[in-house]
C-alpha positions in Angstrom: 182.7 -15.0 50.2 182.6 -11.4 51.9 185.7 -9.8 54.0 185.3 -7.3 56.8 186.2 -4.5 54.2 183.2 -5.9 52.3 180.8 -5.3 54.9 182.5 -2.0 56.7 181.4 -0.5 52.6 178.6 -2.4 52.7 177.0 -0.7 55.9 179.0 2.9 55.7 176.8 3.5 51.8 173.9 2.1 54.0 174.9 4.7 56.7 175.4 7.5 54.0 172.0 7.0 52.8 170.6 7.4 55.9 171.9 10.7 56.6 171.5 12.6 53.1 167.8 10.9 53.3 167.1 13.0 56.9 169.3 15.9 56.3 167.7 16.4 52.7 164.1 15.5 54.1 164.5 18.0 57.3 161.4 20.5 58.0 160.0 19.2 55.0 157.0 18.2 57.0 155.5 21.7 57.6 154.1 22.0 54.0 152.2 19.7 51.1 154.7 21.5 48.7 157.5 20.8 50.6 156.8 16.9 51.7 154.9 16.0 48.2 156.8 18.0 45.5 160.2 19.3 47.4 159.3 22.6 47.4 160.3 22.5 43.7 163.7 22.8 44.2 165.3 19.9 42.0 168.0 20.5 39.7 167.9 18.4 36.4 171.0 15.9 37.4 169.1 15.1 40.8 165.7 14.5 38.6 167.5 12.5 36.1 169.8 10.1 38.4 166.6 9.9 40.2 164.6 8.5 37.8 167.2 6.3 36.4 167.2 4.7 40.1 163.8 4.6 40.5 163.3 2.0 37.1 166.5 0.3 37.7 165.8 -2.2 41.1 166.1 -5.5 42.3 163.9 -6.8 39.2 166.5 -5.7 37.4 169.5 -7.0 39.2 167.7 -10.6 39.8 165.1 -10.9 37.2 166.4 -8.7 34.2 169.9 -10.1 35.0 168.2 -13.9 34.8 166.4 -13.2 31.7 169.0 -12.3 30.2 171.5 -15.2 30.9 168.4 -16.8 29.6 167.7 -15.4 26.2 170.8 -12.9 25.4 170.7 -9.8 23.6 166.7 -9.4 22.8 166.5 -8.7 26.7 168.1 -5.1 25.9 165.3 -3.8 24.4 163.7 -3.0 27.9 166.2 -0.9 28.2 166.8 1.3 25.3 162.9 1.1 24.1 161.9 3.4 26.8 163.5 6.4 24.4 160.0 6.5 22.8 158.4 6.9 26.2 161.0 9.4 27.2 160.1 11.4 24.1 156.5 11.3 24.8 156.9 12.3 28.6 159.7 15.3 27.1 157.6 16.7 24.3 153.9 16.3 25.9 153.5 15.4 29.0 156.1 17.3 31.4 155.3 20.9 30.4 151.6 20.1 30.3 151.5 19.1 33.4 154.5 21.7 35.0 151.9 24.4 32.7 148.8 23.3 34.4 150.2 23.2 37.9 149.7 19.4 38.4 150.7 17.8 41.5 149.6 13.9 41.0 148.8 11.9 37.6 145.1 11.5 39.0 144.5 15.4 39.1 145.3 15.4 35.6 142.6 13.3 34.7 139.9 15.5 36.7 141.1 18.2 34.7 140.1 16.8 31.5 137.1 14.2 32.3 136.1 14.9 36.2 136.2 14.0 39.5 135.1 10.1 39.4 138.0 9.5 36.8 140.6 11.3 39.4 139.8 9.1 42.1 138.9 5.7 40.1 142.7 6.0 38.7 144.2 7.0 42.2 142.9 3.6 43.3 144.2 1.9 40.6 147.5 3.5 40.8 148.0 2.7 44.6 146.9 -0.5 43.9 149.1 -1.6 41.7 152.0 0.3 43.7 151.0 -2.0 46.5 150.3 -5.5 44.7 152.6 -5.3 42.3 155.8 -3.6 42.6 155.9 -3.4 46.4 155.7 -7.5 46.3 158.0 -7.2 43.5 160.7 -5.2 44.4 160.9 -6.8 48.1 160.7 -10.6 47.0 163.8 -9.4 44.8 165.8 -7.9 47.2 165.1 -10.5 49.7 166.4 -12.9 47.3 169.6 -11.3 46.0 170.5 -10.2 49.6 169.8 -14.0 50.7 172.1 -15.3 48.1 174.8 -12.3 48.6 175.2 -12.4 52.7 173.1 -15.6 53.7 170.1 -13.7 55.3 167.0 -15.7 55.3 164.9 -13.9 52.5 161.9 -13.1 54.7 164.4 -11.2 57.2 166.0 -9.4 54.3 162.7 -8.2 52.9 162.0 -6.6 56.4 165.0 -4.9 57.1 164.7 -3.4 53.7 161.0 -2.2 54.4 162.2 -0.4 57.9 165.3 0.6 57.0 163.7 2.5 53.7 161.0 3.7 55.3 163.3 5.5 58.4 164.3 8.1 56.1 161.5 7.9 53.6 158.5 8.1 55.8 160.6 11.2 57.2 162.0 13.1 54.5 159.5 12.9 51.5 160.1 13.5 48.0 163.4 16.1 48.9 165.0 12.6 51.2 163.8 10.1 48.0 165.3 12.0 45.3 168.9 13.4 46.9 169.4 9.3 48.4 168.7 8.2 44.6 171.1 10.2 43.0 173.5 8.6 45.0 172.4 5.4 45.0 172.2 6.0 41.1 175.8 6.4 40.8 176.3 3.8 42.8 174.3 1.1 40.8 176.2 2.4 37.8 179.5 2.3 39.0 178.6 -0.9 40.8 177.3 -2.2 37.6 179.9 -1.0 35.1 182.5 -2.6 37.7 180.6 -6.0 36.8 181.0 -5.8 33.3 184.5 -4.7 33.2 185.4 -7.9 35.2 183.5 -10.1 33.4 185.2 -9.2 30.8 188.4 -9.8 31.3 187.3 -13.2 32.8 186.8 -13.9 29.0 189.5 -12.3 27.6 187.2 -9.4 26.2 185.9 -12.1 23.5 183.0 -9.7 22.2 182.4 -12.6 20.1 182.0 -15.1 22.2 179.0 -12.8 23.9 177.2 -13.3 20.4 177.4 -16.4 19.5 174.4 -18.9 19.3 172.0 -17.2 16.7 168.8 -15.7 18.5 170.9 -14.9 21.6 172.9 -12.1 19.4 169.7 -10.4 17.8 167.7 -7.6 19.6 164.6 -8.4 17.3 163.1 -11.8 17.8 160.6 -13.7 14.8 156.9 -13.1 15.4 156.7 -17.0 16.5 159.2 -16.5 19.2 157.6 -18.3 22.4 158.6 -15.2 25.0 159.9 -12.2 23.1 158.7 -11.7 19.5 159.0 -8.8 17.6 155.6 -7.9 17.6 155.2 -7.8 21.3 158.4 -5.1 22.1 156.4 -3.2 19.4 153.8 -2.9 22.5 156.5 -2.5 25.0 157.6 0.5 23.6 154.4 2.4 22.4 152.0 1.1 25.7 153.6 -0.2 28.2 156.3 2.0 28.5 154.7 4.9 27.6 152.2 4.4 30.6 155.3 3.6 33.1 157.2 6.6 32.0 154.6 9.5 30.9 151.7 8.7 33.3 153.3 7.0 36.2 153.2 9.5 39.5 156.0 7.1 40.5 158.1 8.5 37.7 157.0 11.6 37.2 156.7 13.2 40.6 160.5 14.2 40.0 160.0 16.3 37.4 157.0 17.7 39.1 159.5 19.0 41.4 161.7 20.8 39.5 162.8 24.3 39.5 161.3 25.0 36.3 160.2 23.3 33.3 164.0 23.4 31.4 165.3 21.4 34.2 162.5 18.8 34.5 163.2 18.7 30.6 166.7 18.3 30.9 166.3 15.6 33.6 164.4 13.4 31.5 167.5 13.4 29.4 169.8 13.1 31.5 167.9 9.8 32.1 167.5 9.2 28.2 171.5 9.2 28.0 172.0 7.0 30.9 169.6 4.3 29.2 172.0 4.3 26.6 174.8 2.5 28.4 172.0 0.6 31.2 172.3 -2.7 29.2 176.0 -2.6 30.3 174.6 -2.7 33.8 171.6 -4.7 33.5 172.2 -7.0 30.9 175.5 -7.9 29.6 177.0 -9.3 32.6 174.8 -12.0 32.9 175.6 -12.9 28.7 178.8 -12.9 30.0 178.7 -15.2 32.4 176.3 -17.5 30.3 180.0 -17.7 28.1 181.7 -18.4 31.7 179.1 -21.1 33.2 176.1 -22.1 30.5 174.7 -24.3 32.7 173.2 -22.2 35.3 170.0 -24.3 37.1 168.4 -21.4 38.4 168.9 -18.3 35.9 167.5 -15.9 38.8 170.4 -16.5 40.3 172.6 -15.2 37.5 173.8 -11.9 39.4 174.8 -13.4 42.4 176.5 -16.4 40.9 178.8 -14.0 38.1 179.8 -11.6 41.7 180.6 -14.8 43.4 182.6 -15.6 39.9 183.9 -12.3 38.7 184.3 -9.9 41.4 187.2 -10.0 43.8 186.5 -10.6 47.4 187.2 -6.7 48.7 185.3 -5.3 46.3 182.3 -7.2 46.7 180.9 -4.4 49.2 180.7 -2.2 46.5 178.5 -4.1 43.9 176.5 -5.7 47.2 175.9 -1.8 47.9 174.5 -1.0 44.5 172.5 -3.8 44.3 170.4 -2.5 47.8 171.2 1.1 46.7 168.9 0.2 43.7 166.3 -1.9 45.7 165.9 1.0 48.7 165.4 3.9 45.3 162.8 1.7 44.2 160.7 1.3 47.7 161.1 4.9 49.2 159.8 6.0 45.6 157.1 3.9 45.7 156.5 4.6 49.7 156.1 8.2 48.3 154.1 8.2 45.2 151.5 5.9 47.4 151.5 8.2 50.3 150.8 11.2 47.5 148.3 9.7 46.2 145.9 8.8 49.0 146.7 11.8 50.7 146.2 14.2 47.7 143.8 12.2 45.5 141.9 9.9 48.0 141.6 12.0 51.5 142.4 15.6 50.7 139.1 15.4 48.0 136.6 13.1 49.9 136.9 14.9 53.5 140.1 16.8 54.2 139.7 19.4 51.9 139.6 22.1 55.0 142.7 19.7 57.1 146.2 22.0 57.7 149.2 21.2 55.6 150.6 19.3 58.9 147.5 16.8 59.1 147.8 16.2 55.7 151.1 15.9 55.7 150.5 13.0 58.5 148.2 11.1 56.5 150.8 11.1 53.8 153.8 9.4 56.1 151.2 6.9 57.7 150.0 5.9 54.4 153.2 5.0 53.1 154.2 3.3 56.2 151.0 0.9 55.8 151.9 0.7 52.1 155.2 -0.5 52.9 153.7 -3.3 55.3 151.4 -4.8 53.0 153.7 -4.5 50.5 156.4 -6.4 52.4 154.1 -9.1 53.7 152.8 -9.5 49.9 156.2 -10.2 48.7 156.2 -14.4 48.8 153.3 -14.2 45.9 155.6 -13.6 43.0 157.1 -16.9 44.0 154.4 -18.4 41.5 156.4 -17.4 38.3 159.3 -18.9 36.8 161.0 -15.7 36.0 160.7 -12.9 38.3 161.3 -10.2 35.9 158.0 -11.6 34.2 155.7 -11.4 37.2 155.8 -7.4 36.5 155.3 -7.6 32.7 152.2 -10.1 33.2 150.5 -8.1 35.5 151.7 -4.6 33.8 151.7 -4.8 30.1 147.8 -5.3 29.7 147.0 -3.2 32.7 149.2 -0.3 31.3 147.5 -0.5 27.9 144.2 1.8 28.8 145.6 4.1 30.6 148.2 4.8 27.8 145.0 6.0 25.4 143.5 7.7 28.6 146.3 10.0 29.0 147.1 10.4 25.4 143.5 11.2 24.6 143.6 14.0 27.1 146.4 15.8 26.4 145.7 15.6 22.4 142.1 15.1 21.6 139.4 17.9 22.4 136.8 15.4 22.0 137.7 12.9 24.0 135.0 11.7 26.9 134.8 11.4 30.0 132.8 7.8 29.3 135.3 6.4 27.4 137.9 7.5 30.2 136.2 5.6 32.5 135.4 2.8 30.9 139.3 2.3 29.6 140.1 2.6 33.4 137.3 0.1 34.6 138.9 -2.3 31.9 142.4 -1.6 32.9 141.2 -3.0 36.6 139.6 -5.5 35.1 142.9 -7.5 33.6 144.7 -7.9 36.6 142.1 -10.5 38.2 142.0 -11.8 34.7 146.0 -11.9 34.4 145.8 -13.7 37.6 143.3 -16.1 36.9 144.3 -17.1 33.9 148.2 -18.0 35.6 146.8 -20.2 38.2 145.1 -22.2 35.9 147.7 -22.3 33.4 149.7 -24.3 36.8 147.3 -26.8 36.8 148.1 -26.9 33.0 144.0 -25.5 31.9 144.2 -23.0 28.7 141.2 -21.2 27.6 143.5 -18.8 25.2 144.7 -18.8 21.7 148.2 -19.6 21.6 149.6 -16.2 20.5 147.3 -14.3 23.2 149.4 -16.2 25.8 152.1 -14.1 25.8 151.2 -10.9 28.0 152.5 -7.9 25.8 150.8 -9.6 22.9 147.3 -9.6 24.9 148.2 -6.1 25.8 148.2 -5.5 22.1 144.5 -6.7 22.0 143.7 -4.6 24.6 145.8 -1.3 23.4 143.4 -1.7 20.7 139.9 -2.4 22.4 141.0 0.8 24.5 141.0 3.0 21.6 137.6 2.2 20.2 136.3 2.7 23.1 138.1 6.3 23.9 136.7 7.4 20.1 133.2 5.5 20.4 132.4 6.6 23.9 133.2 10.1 23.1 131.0 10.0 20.6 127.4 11.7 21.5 126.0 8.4 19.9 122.9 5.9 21.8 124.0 3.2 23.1 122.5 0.7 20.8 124.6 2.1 18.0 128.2 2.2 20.4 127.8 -1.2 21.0 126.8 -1.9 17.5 130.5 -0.8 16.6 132.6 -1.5 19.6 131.2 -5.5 19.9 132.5 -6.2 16.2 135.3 -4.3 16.9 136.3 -6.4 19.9 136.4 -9.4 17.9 137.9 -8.8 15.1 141.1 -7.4 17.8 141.0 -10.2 19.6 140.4 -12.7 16.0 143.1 -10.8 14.4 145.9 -11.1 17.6 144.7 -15.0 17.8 145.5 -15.4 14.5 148.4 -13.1 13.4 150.2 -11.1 16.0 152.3 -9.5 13.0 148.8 -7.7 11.8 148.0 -6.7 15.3 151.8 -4.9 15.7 150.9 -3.4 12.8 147.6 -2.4 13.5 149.2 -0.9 17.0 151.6 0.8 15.3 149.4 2.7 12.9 146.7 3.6 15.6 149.2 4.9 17.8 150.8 7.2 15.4 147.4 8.4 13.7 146.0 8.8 17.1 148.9 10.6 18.4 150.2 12.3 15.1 147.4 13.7 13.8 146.4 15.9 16.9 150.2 17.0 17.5 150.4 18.2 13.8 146.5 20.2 14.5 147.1 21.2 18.0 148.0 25.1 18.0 145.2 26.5 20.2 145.9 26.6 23.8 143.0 24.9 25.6 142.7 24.3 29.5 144.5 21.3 30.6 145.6 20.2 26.7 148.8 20.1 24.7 149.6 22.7 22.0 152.5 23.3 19.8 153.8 26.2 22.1 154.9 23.5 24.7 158.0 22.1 22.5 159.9 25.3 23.9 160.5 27.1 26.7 160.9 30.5 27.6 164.2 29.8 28.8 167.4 31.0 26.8 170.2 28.5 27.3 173.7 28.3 25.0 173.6 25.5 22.5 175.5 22.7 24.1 172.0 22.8 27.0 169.6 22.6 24.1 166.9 20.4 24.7 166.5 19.1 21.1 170.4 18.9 20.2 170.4 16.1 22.8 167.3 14.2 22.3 168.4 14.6 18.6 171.5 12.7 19.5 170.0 10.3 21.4 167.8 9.4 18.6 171.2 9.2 16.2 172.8 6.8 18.6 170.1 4.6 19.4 168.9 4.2 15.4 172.6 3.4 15.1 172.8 0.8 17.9 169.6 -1.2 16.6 170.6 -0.7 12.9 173.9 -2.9 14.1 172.4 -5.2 16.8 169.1 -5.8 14.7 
């Protein structure tokens, strides 16, 4: 299947990596700013390729690529619904944080509601880094690099672990962000090469892509069993919005920046190369459903269409961006983690008086744990049929509280530390329930209404529940008379999801806008650690064609355009 020229590209990227990772990462150990942030030196092409390799991994590759061939076209939509995110992160979120001097997503929060709600959401955070995507990303990788070059997966996922963490472990934020720019443009190309070939396998038959009804249509009926319309309405105003605007994972790049134009601009940058991701992440594997429809195992859609489309020769080069993408993923997750127990965890309980160096220490050894259990997690996402869905069970109703938590803190004056805490507590509390509820669904036991099965309608449910308690609990009320309103309110959600998801999109829909919309429009007094109006700009004077809202307004334009034909 491979040649030698395969593998001498294969291991010279892997070899490439290595070196920009140490000689971007060097001395960056004498300082927290230096390690944690990059000194704040990132331009806004480095931020934005780095981000756009950071979301795009293995999942994507194996699991998007095999949901895809599975369901067609409606599998886009985790690609180009991220633009409301993006917006949110653009507009609020990255100059009130850049503003406020933030260094983690936790420290945020104890700005606003205290130190309890820092730490509580640091554990969480790392958690999730550690249980989730750690185990995700590896089992992944392990599995598309067993089915590429014939390692046994369990090898695989540990030469990916040690060989990320080398230069990871080493360099710090500087070594993750320069070695995902490259390994960005390396996904793409990788990717685009893909989609070119498969295309001409077919004779560039757009039409044959499209056929077979639902396969052709980005929006799905409510009654669709795995991606109705009413659930991507969740994807893109919760989920999302929690994975893009509140995720130190993501947003430690634009942390980093030089100032707040480029961190800006970067988040762009990332918005316009979502655009074209579905040519990357998606189409090849509708392709190849037009090639060979009667794939067994549809997680092994990417492999199979390389095997099929791409030449042996130039195999290297797609193999390459395939681990180029998997190794962005882990050494940004083997530094967010290593952030935030060093910053949020130690630095606050008992190293407050440590040197830079100590700290600095703590950071490197707690990734390189991190990485460990994550690696030796990885064979427990083996209990879903579809990879890709393993993250958006656990994710989608965990995401949904901490989406109002953040929003409520940037926007509403009033907003509690009680009802921060107890969205957070409840955000922990759906990923036992998530898991529970899976293992006895394999022993075929239900105990939920049929609608509430699928995970992004359940994190509708919960989107809601969140925001009563946000505005009840900040309310100076007794307790009799909060639970008085937030027990009815629970069950009509719940009641209303069980019985009509439609109503419950629609109910998501119009609290998200009131609760966000309402405070933007009011918001023109600058309060410690909240948005105001004066962040849509910044002080800096750039000609036309580097205006901030000229592209995000185009963006906009071409994605309204795209959904308006693919609807």
């Amino acid at each position: 299947m491979y040649n030698a020229f395969d593998l001498v590209f294969f291991l010279g990227t892997l070899l490439a990596v290595l070196v920009i990772g140490f000689l971007s990462g060097r001395n960056q150990e004498q300082s927290v700013s230096g390690y944690f942030r990059g000194g704040n030196r990132l331009p806004w092409y480095a931020i934005g390729f780095s981000i756009v390799a950071a979301g795009i991994s293995s999942e994507q590759f194996v699991g998007e690529m095999g949901y895809a061939y599975k369901l067609g076209m409606p599998v886009v939509n985790w690609e180009w619904l991220i633009f409301p995110a993006l917006s949110v992160l653009l507009w609020i979120f990255v100059p009130l944080y850049i503003r406020n001097g933030i260094s983690t997503m936790p420290e945020y929060l104890e700005r606003r509601f205290g130190r309890s709600t820092r730490t509580l959401y640091a554990y969480l955070t790392v958690a999730s880094y550690v249980f989730v995507n750690f185990a995700l990303v590896f089992y992944t990788g392990g599995f598309a690099l067993e089915k590429i070059w014939g390692i046994e997966r369990i090898w695989a996922v540990w030469l990916l672990a040690v060989f990320t963490g080398l230069y990871t472990v080493y360099g710090g934020l500087s070594a993750v962000a320069w070695t995902s720019s490259l390994q960005c443009i390396l996904l793409m190309g990788g990717g685009l090469y893909v989609f070119f070939a498969g295309m001409s396998y077919i004779h560039w038959d757009f039409h044959a892509i499209f056929e077979g009804g639902q396969r052709a249509k980005l929006m799905m009926p409510a009654d669709h069993a795995e991606i109705p319309w009413t659930a991507l309405v969740i994807l893109a105003l919760s989920t999302n919005v929690w994975y893009y605007a509140t995720n130190q994972y993501i947003n430690q790049r634009c942390l980093a920046a030089r100032n707040e134009w480029h961190a800006k601009m970067g988040v762009l940058l990332t918005g316009g190369l979502q655009v074209i991701m579905p040519l990357v992440t998606c189409f090849p594997a509708m392709i190849y459903h037009v090639y060979n429809p009667h794939l067994k195992d549809f997680n092994a859609a990417y492999p199979e269409l390389v095997k099929a489309f791409v030449p042996t020769g130039l195999r290297g080069l797609v193999a390459a961006a395939i681990v180029g993408a998997i190794m962005s993923t882990i050494s940004g997750l083997v530094n967010s983690t290593s952030t935030l127990v060093t910053l949020d965890i130690i630095q606050p309980g008992f190293g407050s008086n440590w040197s830079e160096k100590k700290l600095v220490r703590i950071g490197r050894w707690s990734g390189a744990i991190a990485l460990l259990i994550g690696a030796a997690l990885a064979p427990i996402v083996m209990r879903w049929e579809s990879i890709y869905r393993y993250a958006q069970d656990i994710w989608a109703p965990m995401a949904a509280p901490v989406t109002v938590v953040f929003l409520a803190a940037a926007l509403w004056e009033s907003a509690h530390r009680r009802g921060a805490i107890a969205c957070i507590w409840l955000a922990i509390a759906t990923v036992p329930f998530i898991l529970v509820k899976s293992i006895l669904n394999d022993y075929g036991i239900r105990f939920l209404p049929a609608n509430l099965e699928n995970p992004l309608v359940m994190a509708g449910t919960v989107s809601l529940i969140s925001w009563a308690f946000m505005g009840v609990l900040s309310e100076p009320w007794p307790l009799a008379k909060r639970l008085a309103l937030l027990i009815p309110l629970g069950v009509v959600y719940i009641w209303t999801a069980a019985v009509s998801p439609v109503a419950m999109a629609f109910s998501v829909l119009i609290v998200f806008l009131s609760g966000i919309g309402i405070p933007l429009m009011a918001r023109s007094k600058a309060l410690d650690g909240m948005w105001d109006r004066s962040m849509l700009s910044t002080s800096d004077k750039v000609p036309w064609y580097a205006s901030l809202f000229f592209w995000w307004l185009l963006f906009v334009v071409t994605l309204i355009g795209l959904y308006i034909y693919f609807w």
